[in-house]
C-alpha positions in Angstrom: 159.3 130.5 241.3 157.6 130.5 238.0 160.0 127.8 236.5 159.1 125.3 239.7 155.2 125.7 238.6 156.2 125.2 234.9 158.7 122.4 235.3 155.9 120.5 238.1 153.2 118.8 235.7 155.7 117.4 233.3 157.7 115.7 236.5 154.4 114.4 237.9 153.3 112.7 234.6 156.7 111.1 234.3 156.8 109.7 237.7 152.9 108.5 237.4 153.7 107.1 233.9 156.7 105.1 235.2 154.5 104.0 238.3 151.9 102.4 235.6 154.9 100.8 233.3 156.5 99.1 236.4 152.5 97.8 237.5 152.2 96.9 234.6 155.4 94.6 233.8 154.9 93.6 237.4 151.8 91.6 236.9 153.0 90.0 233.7 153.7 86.2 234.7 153.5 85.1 238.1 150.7 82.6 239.0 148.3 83.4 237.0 149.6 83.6 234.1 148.9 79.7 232.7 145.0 80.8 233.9 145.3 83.6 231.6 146.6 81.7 228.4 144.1 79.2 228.8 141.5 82.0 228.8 143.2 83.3 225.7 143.7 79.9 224.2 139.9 79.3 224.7 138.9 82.6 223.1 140.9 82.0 220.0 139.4 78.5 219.8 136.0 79.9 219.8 136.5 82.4 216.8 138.5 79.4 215.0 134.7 77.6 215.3 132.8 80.9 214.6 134.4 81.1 211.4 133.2 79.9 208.4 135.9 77.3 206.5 137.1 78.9 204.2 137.2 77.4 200.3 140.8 77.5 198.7 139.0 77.0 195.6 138.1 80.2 194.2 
């Protein structure tokens, strides 16, 4: 009985990790991924303006 209280956590990790990768490649796309990349898009635009130009002069 020992080796079913051993072998236990290791199969419940695996079967919750595998529960989070499918969630997780699940939610990837679908419809709401065009609002995400714009939301991404828009973020990146604002640190493009945050930045200072940069001189290629040095």
């Amino acid at each position: 009985m020992d080796y079913v209280s051993a072998l236990l956590p290791p199969f419940v990790m695996a079967a919750l990790f595998i529960a989070v990768i499918r969630v997780i490649v699940k939610t990837q796309g679908g419809p709401n991924k065009a609002k995400e990349d714009a939301a991404v898009d828009a973020a990146l635009a604002r640190a493009d303006r945050a930045r200072p130009a940069s001189d290629g002069d040095r």
